[in-house]
N, CA, C and O atoms as a MOPAC input file, in Angstrom:
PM7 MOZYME 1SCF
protein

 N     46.43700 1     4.33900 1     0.01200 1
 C     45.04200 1     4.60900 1    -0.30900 1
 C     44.11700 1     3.67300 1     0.46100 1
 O     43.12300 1     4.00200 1     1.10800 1
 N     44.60400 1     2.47500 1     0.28200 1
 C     43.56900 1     1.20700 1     1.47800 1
 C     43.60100 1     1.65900 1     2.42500 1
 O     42.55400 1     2.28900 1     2.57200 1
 N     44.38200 1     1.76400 1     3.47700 1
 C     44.83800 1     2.78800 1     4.68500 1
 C     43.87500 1     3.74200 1     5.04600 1
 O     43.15000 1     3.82000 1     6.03800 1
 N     44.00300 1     4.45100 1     4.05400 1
 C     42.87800 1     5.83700 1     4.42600 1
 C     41.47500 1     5.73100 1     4.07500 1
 O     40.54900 1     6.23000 1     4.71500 1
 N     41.37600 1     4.98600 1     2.91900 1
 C     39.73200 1     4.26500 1     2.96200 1
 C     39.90900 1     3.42800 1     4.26700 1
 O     39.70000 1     4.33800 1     5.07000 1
 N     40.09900 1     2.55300 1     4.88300 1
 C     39.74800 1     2.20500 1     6.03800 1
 C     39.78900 1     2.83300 1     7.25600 1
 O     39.07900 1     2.30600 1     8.11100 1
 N     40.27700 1     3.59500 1     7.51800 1
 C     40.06300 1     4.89600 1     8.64400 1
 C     39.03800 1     5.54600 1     8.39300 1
 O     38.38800 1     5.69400 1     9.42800 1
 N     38.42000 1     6.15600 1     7.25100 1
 C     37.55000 1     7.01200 1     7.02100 1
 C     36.17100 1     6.09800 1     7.09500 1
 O     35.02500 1     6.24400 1     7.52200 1
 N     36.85300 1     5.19400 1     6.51300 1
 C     35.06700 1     3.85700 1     7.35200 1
 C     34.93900 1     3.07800 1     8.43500 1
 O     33.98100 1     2.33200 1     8.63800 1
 N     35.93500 1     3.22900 1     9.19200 1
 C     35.47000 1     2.60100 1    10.43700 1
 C     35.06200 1     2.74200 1    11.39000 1
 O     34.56700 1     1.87800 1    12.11400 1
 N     35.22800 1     4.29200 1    11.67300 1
 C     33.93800 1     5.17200 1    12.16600 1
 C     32.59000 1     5.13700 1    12.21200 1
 O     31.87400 1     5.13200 1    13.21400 1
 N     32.19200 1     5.10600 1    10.74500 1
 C     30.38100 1     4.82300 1    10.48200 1
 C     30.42700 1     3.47000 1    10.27600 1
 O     29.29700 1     2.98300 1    10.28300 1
 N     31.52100 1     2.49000 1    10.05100 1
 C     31.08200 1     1.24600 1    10.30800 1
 C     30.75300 1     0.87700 1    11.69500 1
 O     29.88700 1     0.02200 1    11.88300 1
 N     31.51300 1     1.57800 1    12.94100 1
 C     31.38300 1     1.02200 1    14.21400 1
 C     30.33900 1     1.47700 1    14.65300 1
 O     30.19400 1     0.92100 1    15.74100 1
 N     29.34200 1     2.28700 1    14.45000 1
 C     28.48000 1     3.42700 1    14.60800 1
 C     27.30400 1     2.57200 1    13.97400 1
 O     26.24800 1     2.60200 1    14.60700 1
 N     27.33000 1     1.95300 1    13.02400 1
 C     26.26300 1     1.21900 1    12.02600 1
 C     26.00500 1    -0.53100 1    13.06800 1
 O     24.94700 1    -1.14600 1    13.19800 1
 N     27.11200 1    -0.82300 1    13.52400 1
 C     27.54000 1    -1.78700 1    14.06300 1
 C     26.64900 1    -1.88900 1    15.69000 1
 O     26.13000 1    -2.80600 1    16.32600 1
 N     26.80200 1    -0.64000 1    15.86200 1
 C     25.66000 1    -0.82600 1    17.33000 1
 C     24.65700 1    -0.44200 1    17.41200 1
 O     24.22600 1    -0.05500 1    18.49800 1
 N     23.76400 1    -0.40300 1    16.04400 1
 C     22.35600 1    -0.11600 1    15.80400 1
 C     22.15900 1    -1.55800 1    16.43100 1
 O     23.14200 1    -2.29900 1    16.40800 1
 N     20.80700 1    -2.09600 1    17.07000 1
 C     20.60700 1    -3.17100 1    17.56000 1
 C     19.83600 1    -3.50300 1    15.93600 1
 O     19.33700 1    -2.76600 1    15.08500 1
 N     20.06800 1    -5.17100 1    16.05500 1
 C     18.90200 1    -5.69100 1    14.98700 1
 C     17.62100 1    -5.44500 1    14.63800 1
 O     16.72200 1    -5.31700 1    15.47000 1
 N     17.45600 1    -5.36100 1    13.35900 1
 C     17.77300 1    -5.38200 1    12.00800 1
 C     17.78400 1    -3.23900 1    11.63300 1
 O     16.93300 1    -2.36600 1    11.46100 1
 N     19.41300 1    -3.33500 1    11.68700 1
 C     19.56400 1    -2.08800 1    11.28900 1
 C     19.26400 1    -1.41600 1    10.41200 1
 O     19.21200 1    -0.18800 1    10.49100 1
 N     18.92400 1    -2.28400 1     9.08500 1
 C     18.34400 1    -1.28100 1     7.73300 1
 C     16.96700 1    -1.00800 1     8.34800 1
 O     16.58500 1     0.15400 1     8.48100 1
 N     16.35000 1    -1.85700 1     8.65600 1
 C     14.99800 1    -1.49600 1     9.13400 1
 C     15.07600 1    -0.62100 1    10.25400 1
 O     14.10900 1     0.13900 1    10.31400 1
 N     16.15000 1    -0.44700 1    11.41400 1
 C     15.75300 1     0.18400 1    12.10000 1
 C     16.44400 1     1.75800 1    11.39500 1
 O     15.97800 1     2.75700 1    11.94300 1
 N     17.02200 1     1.91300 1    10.76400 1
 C     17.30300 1     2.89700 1    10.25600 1
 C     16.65900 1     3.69600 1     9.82300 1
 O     16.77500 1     4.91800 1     9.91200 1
 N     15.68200 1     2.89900 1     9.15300 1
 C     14.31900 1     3.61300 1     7.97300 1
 C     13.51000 1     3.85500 1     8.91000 1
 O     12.65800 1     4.63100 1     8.47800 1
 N     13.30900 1     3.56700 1    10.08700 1
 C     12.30200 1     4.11400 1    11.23900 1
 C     13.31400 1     5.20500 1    11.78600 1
 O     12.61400 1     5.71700 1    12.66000 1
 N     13.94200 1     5.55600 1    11.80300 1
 C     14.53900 1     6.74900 1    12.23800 1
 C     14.68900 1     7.71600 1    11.49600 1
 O     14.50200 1     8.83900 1    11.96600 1
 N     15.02300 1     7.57400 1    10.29300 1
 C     14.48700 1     8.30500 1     9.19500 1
 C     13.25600 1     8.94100 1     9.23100 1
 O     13.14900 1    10.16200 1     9.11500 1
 N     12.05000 1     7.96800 1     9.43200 1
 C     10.74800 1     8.03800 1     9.53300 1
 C     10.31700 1     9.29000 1    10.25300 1
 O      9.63800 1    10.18300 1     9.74500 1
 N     10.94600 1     9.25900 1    11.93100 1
 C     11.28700 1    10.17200 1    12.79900 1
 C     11.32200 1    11.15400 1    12.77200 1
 O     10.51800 1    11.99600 1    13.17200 1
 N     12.49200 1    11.25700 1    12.17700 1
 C     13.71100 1    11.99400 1    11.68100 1
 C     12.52900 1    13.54000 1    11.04700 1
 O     12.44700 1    14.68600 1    11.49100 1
 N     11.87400 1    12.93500 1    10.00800 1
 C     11.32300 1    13.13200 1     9.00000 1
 C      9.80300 1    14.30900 1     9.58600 1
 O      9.37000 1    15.38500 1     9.17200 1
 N      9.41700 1    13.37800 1    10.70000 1
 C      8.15200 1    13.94500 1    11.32000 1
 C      9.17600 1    15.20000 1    12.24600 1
 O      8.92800 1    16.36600 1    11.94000 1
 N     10.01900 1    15.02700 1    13.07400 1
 C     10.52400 1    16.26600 1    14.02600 1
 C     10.52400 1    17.34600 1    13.35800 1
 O      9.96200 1    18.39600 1    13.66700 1
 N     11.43100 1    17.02400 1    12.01300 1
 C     10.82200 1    18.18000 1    10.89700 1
 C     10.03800 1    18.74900 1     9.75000 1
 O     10.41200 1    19.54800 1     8.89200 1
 N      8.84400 1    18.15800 1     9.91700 1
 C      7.42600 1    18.47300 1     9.88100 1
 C      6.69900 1    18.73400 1    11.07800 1
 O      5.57100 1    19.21200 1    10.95400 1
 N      7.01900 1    18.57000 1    11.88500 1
 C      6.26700 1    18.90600 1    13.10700 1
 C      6.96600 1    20.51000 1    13.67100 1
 O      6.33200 1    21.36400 1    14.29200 1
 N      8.27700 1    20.58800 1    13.29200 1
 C      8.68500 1    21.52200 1    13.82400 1
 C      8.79500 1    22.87100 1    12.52000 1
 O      9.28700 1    23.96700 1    12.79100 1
 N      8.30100 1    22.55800 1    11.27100 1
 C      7.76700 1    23.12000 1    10.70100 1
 C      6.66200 1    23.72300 1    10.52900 1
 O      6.63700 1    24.81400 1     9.96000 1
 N      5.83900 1    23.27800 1    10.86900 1
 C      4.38300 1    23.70600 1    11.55400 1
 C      4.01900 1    24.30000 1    12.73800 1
 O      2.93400 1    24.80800 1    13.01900 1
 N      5.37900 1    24.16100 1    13.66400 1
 C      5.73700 1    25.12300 1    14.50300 1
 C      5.67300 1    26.32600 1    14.20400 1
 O      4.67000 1    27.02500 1    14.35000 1
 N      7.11100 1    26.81300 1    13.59800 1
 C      7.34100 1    27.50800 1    12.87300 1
 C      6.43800 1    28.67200 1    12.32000 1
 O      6.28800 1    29.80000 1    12.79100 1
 N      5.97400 1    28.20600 1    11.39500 1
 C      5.43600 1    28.41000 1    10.26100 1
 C      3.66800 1    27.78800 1     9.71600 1
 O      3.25900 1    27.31400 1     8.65600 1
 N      2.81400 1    28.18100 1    11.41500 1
 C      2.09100 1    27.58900 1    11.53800 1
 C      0.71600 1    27.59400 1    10.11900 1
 O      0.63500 1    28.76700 1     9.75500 1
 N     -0.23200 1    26.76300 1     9.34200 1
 C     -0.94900 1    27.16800 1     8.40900 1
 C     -2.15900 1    27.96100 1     8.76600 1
 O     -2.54500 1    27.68300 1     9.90100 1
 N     -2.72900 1    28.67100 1     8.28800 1
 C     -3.52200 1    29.77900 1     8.43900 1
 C     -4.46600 1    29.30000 1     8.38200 1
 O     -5.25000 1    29.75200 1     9.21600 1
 N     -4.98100 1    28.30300 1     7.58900 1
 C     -6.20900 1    27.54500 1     7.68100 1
 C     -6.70200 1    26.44300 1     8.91100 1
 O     -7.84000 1    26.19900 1     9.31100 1
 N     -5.19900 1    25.80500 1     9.40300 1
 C     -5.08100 1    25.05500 1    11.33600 1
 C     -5.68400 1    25.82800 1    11.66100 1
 O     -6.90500 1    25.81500 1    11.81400 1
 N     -4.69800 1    26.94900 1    11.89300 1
 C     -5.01100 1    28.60400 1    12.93500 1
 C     -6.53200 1    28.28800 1    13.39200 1
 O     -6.99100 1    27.83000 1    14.43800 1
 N     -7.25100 1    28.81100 1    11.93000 1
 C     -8.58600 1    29.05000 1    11.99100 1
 C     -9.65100 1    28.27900 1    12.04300 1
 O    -10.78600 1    28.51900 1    12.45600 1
 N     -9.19000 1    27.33900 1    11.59300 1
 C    -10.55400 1    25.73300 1    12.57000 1
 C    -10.30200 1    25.74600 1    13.94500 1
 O    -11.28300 1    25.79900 1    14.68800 1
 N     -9.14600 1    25.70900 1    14.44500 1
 C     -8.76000 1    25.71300 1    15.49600 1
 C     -9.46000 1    26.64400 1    16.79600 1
 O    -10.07200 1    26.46300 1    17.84900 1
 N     -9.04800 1    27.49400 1    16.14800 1
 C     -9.87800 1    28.65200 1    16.38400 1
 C     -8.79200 1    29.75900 1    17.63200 1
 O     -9.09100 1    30.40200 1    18.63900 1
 N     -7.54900 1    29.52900 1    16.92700 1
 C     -5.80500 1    29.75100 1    17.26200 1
 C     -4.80600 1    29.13600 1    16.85800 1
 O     -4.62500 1    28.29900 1    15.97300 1
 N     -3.83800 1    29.89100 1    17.97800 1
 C     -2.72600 1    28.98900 1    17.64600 1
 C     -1.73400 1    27.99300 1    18.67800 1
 O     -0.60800 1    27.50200 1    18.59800 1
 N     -2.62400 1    28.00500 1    19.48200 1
 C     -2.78800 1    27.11100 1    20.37600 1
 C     -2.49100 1    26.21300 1    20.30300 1
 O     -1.35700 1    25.75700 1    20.44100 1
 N     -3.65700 1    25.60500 1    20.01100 1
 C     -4.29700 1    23.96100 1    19.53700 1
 C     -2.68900 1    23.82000 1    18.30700 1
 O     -1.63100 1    23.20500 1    18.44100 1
 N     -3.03100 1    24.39400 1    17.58800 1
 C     -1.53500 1    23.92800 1    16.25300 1
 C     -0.32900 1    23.49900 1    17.02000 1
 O      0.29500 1    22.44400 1    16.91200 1
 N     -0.10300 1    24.57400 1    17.86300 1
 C      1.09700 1    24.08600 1    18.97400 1
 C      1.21100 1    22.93300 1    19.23800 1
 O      2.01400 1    22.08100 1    18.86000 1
 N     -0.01000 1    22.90200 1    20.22500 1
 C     -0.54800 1    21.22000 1    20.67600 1
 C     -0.24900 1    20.07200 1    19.89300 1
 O      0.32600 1    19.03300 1    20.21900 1
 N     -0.72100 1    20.42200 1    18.83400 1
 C     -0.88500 1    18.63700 1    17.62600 1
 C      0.89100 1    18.95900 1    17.23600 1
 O      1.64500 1    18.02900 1    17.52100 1
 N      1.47900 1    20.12000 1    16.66000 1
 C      2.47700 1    19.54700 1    16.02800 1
 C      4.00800 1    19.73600 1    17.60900 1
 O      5.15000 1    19.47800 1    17.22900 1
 N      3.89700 1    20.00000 1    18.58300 1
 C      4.52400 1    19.67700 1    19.56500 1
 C      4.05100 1    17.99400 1    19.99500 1
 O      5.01200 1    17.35100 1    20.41600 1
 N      3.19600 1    17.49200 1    19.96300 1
 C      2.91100 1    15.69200 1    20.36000 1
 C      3.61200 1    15.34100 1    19.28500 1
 O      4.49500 1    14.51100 1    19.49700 1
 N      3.41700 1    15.92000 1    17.63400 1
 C      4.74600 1    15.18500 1    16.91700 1
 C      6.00200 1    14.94200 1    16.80800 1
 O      6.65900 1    13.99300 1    16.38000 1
 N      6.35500 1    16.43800 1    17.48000 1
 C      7.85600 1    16.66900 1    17.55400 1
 C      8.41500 1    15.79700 1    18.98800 1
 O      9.50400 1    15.22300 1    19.00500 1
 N      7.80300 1    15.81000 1    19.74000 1
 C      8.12500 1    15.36200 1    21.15600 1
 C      8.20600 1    13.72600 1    20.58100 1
 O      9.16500 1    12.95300 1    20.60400 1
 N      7.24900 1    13.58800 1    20.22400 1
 C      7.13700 1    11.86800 1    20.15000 1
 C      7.86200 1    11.25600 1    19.01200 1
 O      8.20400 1    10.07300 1    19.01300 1
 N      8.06300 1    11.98500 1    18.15400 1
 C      8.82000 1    11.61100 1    16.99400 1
 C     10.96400 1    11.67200 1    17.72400 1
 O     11.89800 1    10.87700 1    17.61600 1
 N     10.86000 1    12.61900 1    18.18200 1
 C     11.82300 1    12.66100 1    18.93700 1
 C     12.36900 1    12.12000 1    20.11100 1
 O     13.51800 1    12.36100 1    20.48200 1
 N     11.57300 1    11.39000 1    20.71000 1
 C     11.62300 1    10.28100 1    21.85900 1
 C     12.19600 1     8.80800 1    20.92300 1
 O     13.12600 1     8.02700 1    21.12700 1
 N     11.02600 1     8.90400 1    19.72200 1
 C     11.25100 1     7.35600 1    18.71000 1
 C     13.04900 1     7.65800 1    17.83000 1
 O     13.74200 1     6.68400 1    17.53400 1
 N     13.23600 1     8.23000 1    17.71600 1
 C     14.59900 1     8.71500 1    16.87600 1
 C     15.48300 1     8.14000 1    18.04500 1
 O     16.25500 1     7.21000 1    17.81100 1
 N     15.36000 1     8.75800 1    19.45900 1
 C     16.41100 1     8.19500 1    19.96900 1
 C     16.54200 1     7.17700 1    20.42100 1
 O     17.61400 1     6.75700 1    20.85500 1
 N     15.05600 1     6.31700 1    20.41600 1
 C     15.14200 1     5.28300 1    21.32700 1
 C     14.94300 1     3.94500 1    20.06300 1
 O     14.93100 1     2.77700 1    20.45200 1
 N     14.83900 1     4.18000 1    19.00000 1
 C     14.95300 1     2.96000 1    18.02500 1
 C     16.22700 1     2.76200 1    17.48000 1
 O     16.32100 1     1.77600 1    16.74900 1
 N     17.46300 1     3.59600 1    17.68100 1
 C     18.68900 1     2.53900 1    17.18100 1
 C     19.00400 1     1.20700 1    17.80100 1
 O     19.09800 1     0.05500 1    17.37800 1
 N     19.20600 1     2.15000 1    19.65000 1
 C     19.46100 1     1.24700 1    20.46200 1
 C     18.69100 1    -0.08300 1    20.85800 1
 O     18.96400 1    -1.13900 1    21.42900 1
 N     17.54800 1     0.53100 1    20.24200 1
 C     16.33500 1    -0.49200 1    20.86800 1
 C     15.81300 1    -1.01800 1    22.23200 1
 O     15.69400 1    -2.11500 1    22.77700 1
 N     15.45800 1     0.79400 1    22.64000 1
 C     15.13000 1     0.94100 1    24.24600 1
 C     12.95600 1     0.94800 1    23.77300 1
 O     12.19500 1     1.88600 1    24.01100 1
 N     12.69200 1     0.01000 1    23.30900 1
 C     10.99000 1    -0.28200 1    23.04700 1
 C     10.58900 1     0.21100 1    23.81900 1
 O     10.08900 1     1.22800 1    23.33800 1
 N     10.32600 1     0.17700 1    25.61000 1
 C      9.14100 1     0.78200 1    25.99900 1
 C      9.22500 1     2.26700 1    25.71200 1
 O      8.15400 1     2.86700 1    25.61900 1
 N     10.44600 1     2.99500 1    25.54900 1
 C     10.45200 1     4.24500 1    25.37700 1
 C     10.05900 1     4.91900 1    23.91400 1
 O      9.70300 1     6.07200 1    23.66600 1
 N     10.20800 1     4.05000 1    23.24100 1
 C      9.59000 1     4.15100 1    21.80400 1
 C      8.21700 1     4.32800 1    21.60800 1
 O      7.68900 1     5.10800 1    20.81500 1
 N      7.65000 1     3.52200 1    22.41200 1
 C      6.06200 1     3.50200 1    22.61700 1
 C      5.86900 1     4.92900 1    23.04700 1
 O      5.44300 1     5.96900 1    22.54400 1
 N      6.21000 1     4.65700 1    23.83100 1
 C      5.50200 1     6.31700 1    24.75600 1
 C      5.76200 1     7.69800 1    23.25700 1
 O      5.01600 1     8.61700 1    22.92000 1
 N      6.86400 1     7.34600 1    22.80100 1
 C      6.81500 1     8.04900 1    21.48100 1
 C      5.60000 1     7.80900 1    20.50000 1
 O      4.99900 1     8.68000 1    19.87200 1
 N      5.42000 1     6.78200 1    20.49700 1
 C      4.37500 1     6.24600 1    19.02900 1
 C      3.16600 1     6.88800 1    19.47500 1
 O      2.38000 1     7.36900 1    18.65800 1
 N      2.93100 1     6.93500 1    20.93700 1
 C      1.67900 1     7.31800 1    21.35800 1
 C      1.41100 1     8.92300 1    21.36500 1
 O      0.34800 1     9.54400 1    21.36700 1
 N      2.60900 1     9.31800 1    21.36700 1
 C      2.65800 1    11.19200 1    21.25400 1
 C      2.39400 1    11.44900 1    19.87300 1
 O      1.49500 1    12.25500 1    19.63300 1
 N      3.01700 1    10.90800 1    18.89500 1
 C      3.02200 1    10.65100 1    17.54700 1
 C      1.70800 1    10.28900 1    17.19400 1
 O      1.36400 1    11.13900 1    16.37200 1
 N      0.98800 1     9.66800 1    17.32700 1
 C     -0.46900 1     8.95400 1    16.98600 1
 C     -1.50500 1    10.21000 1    17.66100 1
 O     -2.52000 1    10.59400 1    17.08000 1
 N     -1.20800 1    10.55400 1    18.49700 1
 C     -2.30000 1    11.54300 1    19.53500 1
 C     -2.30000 1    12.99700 1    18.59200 1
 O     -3.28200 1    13.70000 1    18.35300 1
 N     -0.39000 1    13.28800 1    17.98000 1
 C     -0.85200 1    14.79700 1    17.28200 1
 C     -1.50300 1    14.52700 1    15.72500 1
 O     -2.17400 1    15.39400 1    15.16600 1
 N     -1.22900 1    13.28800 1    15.14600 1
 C     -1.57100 1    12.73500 1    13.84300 1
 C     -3.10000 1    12.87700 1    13.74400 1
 O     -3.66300 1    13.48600 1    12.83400 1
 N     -3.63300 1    12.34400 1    14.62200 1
 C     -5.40800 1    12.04600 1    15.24500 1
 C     -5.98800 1    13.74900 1    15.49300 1
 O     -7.17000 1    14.08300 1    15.41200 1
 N     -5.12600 1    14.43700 1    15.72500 1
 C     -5.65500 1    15.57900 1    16.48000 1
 C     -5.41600 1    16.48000 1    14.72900 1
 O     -6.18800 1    17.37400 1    14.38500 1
 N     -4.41800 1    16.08400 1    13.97700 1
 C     -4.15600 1    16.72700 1    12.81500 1
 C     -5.31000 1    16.49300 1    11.65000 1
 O     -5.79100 1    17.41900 1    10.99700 1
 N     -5.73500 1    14.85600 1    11.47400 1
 C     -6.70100 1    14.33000 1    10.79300 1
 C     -7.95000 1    14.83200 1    11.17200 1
 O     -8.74300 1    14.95900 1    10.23900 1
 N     -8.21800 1    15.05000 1    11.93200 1
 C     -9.78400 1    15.67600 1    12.77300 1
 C     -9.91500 1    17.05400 1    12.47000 1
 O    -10.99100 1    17.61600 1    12.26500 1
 N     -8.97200 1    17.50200 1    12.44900 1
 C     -8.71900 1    19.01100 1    11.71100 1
 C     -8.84500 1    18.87500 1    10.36400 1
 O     -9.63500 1    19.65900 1     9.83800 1
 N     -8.26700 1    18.07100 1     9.63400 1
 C     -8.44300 1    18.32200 1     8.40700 1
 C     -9.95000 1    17.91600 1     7.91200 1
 O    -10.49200 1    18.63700 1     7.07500 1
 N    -10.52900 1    16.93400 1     8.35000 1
 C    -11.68400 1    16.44600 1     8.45600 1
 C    -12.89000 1    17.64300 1     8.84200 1
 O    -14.02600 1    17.59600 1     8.37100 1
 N    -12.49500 1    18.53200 1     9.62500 1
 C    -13.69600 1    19.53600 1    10.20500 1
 C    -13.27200 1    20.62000 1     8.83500 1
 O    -14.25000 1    21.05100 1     8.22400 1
 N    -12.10200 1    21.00100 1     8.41200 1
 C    -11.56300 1    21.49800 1     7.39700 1
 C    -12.30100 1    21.25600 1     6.10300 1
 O    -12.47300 1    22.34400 1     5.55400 1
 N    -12.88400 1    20.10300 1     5.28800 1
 C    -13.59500 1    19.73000 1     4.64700 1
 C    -12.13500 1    19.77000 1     3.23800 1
 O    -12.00200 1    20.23000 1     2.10400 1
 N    -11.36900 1    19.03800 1     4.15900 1
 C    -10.15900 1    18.68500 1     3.11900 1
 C    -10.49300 1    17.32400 1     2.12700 1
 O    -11.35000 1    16.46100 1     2.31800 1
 N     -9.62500 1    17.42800 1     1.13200 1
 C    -10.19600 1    15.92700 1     0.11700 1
 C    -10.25900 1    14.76200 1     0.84200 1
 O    -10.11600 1    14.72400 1     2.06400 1
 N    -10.49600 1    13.67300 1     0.03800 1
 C    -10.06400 1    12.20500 1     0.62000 1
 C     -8.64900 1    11.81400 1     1.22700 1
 O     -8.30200 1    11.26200 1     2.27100 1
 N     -7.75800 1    12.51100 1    -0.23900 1
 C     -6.71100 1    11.80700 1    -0.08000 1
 C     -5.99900 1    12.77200 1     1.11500 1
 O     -5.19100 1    12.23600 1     1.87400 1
 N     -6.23800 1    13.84700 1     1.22500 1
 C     -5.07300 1    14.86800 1     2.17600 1
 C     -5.57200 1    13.89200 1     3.39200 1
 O     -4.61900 1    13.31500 1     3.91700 1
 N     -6.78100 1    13.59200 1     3.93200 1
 C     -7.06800 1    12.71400 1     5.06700 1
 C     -6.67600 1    11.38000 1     5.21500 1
 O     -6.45000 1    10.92100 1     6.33400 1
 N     -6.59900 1    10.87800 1     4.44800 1
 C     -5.78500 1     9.36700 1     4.07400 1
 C     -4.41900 1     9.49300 1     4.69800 1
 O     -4.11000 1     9.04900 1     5.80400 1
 N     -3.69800 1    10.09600 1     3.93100 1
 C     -2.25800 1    10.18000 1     3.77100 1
 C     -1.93200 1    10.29000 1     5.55300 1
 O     -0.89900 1     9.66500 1     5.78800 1
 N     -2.34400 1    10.71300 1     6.42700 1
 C     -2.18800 1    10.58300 1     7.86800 1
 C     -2.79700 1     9.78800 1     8.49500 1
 O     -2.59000 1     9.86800 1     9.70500 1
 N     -3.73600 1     8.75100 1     8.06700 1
 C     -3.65800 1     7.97200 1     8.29400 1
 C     -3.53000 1     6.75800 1     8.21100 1
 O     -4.21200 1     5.87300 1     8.72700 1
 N     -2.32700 1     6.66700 1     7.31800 1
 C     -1.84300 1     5.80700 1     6.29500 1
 C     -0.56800 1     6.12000 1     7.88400 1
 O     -0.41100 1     5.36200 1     8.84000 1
 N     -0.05000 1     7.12500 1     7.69200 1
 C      1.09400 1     7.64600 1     8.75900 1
 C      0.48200 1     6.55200 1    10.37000 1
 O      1.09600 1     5.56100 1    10.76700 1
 N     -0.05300 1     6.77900 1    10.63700 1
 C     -0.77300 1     5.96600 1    11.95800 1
 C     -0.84200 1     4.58700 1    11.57800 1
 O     -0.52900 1     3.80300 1    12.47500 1
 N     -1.06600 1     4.25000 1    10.83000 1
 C     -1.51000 1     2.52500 1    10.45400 1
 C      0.32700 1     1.90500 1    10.28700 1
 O      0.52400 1     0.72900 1    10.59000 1
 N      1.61000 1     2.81600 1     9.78300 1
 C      2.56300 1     2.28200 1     9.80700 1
 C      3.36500 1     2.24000 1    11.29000 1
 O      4.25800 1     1.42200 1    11.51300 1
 N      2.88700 1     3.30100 1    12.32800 1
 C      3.38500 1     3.59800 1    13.01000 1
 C      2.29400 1     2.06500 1    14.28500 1
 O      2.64300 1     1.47800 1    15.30900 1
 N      1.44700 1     2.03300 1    13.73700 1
 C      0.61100 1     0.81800 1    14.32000 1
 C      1.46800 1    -0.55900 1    14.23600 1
 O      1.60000 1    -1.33100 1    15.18500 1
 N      1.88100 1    -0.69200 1    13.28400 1
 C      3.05700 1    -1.61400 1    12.43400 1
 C      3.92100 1    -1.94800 1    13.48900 1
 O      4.17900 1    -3.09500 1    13.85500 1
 N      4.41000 1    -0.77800 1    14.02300 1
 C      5.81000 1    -0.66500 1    14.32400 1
 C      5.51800 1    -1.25200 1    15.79300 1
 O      6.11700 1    -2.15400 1    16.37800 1
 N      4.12400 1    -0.26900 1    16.33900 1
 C      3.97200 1    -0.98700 1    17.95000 1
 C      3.77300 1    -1.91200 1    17.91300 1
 O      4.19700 1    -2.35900 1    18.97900 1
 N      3.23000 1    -2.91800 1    17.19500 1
 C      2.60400 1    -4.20800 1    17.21000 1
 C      4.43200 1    -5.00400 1    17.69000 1
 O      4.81700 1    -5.35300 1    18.80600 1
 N      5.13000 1    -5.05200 1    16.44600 1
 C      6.74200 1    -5.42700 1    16.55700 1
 C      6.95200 1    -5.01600 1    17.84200 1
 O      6.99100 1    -6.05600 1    18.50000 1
 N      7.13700 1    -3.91600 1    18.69600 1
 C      7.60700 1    -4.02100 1    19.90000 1
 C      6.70400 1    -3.86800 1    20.36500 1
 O      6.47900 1    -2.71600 1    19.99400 1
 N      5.64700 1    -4.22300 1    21.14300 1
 C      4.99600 1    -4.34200 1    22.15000 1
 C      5.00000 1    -5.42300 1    23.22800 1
 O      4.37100 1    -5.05300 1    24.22000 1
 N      5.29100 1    -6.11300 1    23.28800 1
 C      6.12700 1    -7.65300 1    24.02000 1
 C      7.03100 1    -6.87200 1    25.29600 1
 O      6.84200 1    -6.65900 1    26.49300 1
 N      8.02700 1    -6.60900 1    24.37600 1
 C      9.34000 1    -6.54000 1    25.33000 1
 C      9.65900 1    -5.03800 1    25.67700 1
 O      9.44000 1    -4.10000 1    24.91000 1
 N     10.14600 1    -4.94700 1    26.80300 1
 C     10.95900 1    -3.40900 1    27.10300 1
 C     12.11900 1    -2.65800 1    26.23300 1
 O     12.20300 1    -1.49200 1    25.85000 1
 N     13.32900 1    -4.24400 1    26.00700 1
 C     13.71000 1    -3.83700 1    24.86200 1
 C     13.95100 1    -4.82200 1    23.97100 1
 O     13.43000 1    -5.92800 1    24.10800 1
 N     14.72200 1    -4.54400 1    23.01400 1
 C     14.90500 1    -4.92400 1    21.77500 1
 C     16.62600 1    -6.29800 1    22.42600 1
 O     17.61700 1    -6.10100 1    23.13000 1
 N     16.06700 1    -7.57900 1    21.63700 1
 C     16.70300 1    -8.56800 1    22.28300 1
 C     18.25700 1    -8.54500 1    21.68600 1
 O     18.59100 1    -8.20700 1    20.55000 1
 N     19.08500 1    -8.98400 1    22.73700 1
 C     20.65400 1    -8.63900 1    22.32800 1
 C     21.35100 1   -10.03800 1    21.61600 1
 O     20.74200 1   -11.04400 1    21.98100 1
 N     22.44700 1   -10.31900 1    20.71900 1
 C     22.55800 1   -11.23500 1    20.34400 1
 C     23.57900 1   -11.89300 1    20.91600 1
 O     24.27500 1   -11.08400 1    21.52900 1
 N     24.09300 1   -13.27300 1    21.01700 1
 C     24.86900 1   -13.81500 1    22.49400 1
 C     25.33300 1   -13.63000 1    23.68100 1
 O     25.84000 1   -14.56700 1    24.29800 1

């Protein structure tokens, strides 16, 4: 039984093992990611009728939730390893469809809080550039 519990974990242990530092944290940013590709690619999809029509198409919807999916999807792959400048260029695709989403909801004459809540999304993702903005990448240990 030890035997086979240790085969069956040393797989996602070795896998967990070359997340670069600090892996819980970088985990939960991939998650984060993770999270927007599919919301962004939900809105693809399944674009809202009310975007559509501020918009004034479906165009523009494309636009904002493709900068999420693209950029959210650049940050997924490039924060285990901790390839930073490539992360950025994500945060910035990510921030550009967020901005372009909030302005919509804003011309929309949506509540407080539906406008908040994205940019609450931008202020963490601000977080994150601040932490890597320095270096290209993420520093290796001995």
């Amino acid at each position: 039984m030890h035997k086979l519990f240790n085969t069956l974990l040393k797989a996602p242990y070795n896998a967990y093992m070359k997340i670069a530092e600090p892996r819980v944290r970088r985990l939960i940013y991939f998650f984060i990611y993770l999270l927007l590709v599919i919301s962004g690619t939900g809105v693809i999809f399944k674009p809202p009728a009310a975007l559509a029509n501020i918009l004034g198409g479906l165009i523009l919807v494309y636009v904002l939730a493709g900068f999420i999916v693209v950029g959210a999807t650049v940050c997924a792959f490039s924060v285990l390893p901790g390839i930073w400048w490539f992360e950025r260029v994500g945060l910035y695709s990510i921030a550009t469809g967020i901005v372009m989403y909030s302005a919509t909801l804003l011309f929309l004459g949506a509540s407080t809080l539906v406008i908040i809540i994205p940019l609450i999304v931008i202020l963490l993702l601000t977080l994150r550039w601040l932490d890597i903005k320095e270096f290209l990448l993420a520093p290796r240990e001995g």
